[in-house]
TORBAGU-591384 format. One record per residue (C-alpha): y, z, x; residue number from 1. Coordinates in nm, 4 decimals, padded with zeros to 6 digits. Example, Ala and Ser with C-alpha at 12.3 -4.5 7.8 and 13.67 -1.06 7.14 Angstrom:
<pts>
[[-00.4500; 00.7800; 01.2300]; 1]
[[-00.1060; 00.7140; 01.3670]; 2]
</pts>
This chain:
<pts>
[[-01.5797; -03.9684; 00.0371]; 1]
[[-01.4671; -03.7660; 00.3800]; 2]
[[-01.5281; -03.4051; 00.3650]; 3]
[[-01.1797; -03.2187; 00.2833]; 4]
[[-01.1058; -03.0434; 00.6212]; 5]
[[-01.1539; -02.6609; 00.6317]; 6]
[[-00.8769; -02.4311; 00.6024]; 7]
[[-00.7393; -02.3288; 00.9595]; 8]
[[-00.6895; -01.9301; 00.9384]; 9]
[[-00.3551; -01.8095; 01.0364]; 10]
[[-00.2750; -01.4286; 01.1409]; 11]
[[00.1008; -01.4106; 00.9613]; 12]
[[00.3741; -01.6410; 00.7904]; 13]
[[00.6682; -01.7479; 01.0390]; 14]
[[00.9343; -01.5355; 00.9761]; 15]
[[01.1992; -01.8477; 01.0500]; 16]
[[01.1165; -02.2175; 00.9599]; 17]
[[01.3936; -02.4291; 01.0227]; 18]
[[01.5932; -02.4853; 01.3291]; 19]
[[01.8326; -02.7808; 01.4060]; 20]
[[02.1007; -02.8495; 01.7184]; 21]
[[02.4514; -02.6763; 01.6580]; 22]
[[02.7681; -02.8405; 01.5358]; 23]
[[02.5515; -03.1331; 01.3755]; 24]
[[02.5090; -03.1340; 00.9802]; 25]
[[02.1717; -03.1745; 00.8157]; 26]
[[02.2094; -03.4783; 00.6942]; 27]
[[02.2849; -03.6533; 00.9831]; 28]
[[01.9890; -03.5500; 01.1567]; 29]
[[01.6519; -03.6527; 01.2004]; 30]
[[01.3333; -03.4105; 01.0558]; 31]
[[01.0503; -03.3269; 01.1866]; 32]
[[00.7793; -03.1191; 01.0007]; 33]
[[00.5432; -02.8619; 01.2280]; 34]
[[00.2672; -02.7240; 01.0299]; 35]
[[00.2097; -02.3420; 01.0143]; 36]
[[-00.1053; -02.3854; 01.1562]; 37]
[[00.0390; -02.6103; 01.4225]; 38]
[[00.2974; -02.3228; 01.4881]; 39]
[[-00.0064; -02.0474; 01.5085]; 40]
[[-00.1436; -02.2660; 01.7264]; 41]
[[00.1779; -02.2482; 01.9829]; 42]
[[00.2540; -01.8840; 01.8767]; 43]
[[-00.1616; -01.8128; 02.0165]; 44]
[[-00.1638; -02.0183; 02.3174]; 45]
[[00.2244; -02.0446; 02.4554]; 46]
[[00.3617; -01.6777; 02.3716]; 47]
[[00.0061; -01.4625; 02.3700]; 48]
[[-00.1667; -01.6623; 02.6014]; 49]
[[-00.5139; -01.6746; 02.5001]; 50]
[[-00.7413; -01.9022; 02.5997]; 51]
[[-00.8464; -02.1912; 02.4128]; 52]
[[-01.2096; -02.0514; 02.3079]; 53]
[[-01.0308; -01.7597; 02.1894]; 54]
[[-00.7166; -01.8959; 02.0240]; 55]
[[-00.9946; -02.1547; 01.7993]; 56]
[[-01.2349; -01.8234; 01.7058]; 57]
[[-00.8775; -01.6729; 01.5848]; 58]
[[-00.8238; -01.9948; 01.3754]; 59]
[[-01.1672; -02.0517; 01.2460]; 60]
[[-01.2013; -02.3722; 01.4078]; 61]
[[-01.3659; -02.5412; 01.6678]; 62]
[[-01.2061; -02.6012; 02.0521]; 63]
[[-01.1511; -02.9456; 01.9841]; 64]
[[-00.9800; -02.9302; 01.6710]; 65]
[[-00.7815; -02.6132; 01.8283]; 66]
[[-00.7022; -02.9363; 02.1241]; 67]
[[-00.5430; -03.1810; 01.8808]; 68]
[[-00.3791; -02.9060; 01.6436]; 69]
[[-00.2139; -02.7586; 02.0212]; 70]
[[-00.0995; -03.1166; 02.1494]; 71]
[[-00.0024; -03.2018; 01.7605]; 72]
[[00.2201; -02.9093; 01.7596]; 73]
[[00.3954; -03.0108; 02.1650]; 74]
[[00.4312; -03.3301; 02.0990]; 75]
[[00.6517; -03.2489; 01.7292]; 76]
[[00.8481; -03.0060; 01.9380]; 77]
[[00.9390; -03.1845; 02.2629]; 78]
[[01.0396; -03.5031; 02.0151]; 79]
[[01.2719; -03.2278; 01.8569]; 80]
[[01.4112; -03.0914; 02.1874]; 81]
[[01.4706; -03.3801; 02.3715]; 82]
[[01.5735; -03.6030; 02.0654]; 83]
[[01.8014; -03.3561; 01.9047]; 84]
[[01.6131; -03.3251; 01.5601]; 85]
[[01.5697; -03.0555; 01.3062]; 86]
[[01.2445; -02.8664; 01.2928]; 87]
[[01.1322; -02.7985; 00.9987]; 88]
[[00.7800; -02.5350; 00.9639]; 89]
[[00.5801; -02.5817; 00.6264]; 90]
[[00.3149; -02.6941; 00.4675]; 91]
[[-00.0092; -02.7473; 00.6211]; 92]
[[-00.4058; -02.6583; 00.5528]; 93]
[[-00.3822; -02.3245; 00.6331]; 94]
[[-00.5304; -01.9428; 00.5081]; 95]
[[-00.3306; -01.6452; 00.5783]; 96]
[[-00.5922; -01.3253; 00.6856]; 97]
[[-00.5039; -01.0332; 00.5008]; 98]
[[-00.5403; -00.6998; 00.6182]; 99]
[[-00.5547; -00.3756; 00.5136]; 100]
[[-00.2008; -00.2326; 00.5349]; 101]
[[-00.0402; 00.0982; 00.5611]; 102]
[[00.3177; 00.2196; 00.4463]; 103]
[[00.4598; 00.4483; 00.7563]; 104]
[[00.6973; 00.6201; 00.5494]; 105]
[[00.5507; 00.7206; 00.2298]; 106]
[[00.2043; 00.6600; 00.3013]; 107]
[[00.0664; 00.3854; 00.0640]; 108]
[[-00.2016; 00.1947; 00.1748]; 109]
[[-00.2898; -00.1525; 00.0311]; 110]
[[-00.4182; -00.5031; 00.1486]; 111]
[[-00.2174; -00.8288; 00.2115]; 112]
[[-00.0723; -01.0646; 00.3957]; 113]
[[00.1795; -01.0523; 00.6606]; 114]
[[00.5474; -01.1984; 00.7125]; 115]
[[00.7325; -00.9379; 00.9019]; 116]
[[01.0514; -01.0439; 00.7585]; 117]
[[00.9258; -00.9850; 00.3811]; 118]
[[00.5850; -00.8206; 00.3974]; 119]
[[00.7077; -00.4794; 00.1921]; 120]
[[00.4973; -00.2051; 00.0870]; 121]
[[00.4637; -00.2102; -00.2846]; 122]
[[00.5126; 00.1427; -00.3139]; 123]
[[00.8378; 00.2251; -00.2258]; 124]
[[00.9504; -00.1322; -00.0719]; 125]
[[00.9653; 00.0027; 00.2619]; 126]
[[00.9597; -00.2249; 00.6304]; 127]
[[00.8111; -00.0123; 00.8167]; 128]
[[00.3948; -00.0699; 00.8006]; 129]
[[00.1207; -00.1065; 01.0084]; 130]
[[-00.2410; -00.2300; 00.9896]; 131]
[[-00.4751; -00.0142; 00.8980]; 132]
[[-00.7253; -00.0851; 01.2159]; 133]
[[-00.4250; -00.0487; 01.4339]; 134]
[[-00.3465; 00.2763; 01.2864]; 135]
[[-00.6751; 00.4409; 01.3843]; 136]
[[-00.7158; 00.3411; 01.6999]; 137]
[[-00.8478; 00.6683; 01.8900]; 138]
[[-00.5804; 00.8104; 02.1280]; 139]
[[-00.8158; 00.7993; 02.4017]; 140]
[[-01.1899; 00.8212; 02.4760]; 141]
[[-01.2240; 00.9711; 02.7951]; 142]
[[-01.4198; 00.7794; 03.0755]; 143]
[[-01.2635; 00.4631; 02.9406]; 144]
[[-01.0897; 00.2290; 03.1979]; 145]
[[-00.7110; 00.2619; 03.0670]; 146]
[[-00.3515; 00.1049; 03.1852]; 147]
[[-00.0820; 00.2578; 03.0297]; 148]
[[00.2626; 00.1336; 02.9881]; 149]
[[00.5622; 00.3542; 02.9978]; 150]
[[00.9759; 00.2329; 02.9479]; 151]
[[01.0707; 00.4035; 03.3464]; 152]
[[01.4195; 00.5213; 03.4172]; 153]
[[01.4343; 00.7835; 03.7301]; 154]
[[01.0810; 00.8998; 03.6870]; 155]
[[01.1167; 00.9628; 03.3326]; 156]
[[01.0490; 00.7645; 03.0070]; 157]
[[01.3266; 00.5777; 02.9061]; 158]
[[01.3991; 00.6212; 02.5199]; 159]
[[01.5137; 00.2657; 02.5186]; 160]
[[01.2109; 00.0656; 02.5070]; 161]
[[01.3459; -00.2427; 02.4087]; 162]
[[01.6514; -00.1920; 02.6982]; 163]
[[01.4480; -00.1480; 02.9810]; 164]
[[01.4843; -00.2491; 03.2351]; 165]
[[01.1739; -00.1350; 03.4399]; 166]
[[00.7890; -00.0082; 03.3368]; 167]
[[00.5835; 00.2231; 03.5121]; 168]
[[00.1602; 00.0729; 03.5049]; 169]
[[-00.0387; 00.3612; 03.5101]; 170]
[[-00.3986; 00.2831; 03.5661]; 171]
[[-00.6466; 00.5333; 03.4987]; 172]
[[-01.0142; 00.5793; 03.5463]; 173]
[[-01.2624; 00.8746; 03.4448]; 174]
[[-00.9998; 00.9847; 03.2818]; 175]
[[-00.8171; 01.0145; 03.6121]; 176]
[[-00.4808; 00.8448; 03.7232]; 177]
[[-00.6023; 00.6295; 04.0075]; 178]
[[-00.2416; 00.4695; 04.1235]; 179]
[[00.0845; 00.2843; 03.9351]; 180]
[[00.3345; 00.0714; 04.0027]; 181]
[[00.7076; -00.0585; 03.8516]; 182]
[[00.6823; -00.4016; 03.6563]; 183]
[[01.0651; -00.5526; 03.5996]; 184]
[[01.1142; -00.6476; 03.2758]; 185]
[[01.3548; -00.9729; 03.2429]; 186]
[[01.2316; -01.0110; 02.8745]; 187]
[[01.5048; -00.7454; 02.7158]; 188]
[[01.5113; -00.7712; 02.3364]; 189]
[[01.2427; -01.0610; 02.3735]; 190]
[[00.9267; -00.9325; 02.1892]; 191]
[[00.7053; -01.1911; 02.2649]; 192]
[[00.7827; -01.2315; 02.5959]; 193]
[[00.7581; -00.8920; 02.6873]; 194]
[[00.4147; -00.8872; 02.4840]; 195]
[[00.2342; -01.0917; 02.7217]; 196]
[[00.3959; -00.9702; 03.0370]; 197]
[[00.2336; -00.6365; 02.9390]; 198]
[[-00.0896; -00.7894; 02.8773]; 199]
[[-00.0950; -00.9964; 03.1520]; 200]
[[-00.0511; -00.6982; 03.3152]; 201]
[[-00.3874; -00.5323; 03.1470]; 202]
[[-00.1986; -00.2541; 03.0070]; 203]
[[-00.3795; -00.1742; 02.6327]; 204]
[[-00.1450; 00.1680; 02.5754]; 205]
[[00.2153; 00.2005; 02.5416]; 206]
[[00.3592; 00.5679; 02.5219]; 207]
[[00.7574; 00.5285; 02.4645]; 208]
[[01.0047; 00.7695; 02.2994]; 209]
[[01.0828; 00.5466; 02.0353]; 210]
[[01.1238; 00.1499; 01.9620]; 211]
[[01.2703; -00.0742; 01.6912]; 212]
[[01.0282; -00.1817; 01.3992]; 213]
[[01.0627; -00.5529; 01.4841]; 214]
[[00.9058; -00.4626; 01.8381]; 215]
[[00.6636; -00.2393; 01.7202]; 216]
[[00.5078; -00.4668; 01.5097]; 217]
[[00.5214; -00.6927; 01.7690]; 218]
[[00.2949; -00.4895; 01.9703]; 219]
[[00.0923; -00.3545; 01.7167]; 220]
[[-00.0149; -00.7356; 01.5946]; 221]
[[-00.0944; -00.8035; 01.9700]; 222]
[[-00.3344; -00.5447; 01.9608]; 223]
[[-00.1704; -00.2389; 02.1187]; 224]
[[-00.2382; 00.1010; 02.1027]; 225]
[[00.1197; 00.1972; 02.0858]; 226]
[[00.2154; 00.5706; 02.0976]; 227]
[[00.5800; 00.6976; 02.0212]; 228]
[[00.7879; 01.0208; 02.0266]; 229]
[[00.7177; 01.0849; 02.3897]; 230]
[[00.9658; 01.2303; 02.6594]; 231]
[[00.9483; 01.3371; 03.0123]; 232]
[[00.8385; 01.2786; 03.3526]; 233]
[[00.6012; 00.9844; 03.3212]; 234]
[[00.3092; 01.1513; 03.5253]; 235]
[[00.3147; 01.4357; 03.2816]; 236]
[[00.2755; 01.2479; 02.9522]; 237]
[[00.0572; 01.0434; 03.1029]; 238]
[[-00.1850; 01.3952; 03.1399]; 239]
[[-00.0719; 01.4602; 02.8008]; 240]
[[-00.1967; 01.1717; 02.7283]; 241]
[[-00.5713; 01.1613; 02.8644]; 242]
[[-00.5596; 01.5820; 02.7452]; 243]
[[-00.5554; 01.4501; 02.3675]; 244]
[[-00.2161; 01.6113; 02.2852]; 245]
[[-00.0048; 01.3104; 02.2737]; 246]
[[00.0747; 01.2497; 01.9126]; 247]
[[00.2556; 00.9595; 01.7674]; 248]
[[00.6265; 01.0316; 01.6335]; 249]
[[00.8737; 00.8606; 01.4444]; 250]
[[00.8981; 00.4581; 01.5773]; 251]
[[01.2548; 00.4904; 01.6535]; 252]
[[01.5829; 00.3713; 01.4548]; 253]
[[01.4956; 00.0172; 01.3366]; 254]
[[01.7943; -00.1589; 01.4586]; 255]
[[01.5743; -00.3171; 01.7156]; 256]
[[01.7268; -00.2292; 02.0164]; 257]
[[01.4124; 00.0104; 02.1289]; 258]
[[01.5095; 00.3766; 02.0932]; 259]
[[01.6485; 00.6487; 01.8901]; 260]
[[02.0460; 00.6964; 01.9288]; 261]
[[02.3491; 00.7208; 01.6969]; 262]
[[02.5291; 00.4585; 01.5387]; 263]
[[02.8827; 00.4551; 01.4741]; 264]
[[02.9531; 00.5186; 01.1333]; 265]
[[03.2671; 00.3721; 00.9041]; 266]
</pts>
């Protein structure tokens, strides 16, 4: 008798897991099925950009069976693309990770899994949560080689994160600012995307006045130190920074679009 195959480990539950093409009912199209862990496989390779060795350690599997669950995973989604099917994401062999988990507004902490569209803290049923290890990151160590990402408008930071349309790099060394530059950002309200421009980039801090949850989780599950609240000329919070007296405020207003402002009301 074959040996069951192991479970592949996957970091979260898709938050969406069907798509088809508009104006065509269901039933009329063709279905194709795309495992989660075929989709963790795309979501570690395609959007974060990891390399293979890496993106297999993440699943608990070896690099070839990371190969075939990668080319699995194209091959179902170019046949839906190009053929005009319905993609369908479920089922698989597949483990979520938990973590442990911590409630930003009331303070609960607990352990579990994550799917940011209905991971809730059991507490008070609140959206916005972190992971725990993310949480205590230290602010900074100093000697540490750092690049820190700030949302730029006219030398300051821009409260819209998510809107922005330009980031100041700073790079800093010996706990020193050593040079920057501006990165354009053609990613607007594209978490993801923006994501791995920022790593590809080397940054490992964000500082930002404030951002919506769906992005901060975004950037917090990529591994991010992300800091909030700030507000200013960028050179100065970035000394703020590396002095230790940067602390994290609130995440901004949740609608997503990247930074505090006022809604209409009525």
């Amino acid at each position: 008798m074959p040996r069951p195959p192991k479970c592949r480990r996957v970091e979260q539950f898709p938050g969406f897991t069907y798509f088809k093409p508009s104006g065509i009912p269901v039933t009329r199209l063709k279905e194709v099925v795309l495992s989660i862990e075929e989709l963790e496989a795309v979501r570690l390779r395609d959007l974060s950009g990891m390399e293979h060795e890496d993106c297999a350690q993440k699943m608990s599997v070896s690099r070839p069976t990371f190969h075939r669950i990668l080319a699995s995973a194209r091959q179902k989604i170019a046949e839906a693309l190009v053929n005009g099917a319905a993609l369908r994401i479920a089922g698989g062999n597949f483990k979520l990770a938990e973590y442990d988990l911590n409630c930003r507004k009331c303070g609960h902490n607990w352990r579990g899994t994550i799917n940011f569209r209905r991971t809730l803290c059991p507490a008070c049923s609140g959206r916005d949560w972190q992971r725990m290890e993310l949480k205590s990151k230290p602010i900074y160590r100093g000697g540490a080689e750092v690049k820190i990402a700030m949302p730029y408008l006219k030398g300051k930071v821009n409260p819209h994160f998510g809107n922005s349309r330009e980031f100041v790099i700073i790079e800093v060394e010996d706990g020193k600012i050593k040079g920057q530059n501006i990165l354009s950002n053609e990613n607007l309200h594209d978490h993801g995307g923006l994501a791995h421009l920022l790593k590809t980039e080397g940054v490992n801090v964000i500082i930002t006045g404030g951002m919506g949850r769906p992005m901060a989780n975004a950037l917090y599950h990529e591994g991010f130190n992300v800091i909030t609240g700030a507000s200013g000329e960028v050179e100065e919070v970035a000394q703020e920074f590396l002095a230790g007296r940067l602390a994290s405020g609130p995440t901004g207003c949740g609608c997503g679009c990247g930074g505090p402002h006022e809604h209409p009301h009525g």
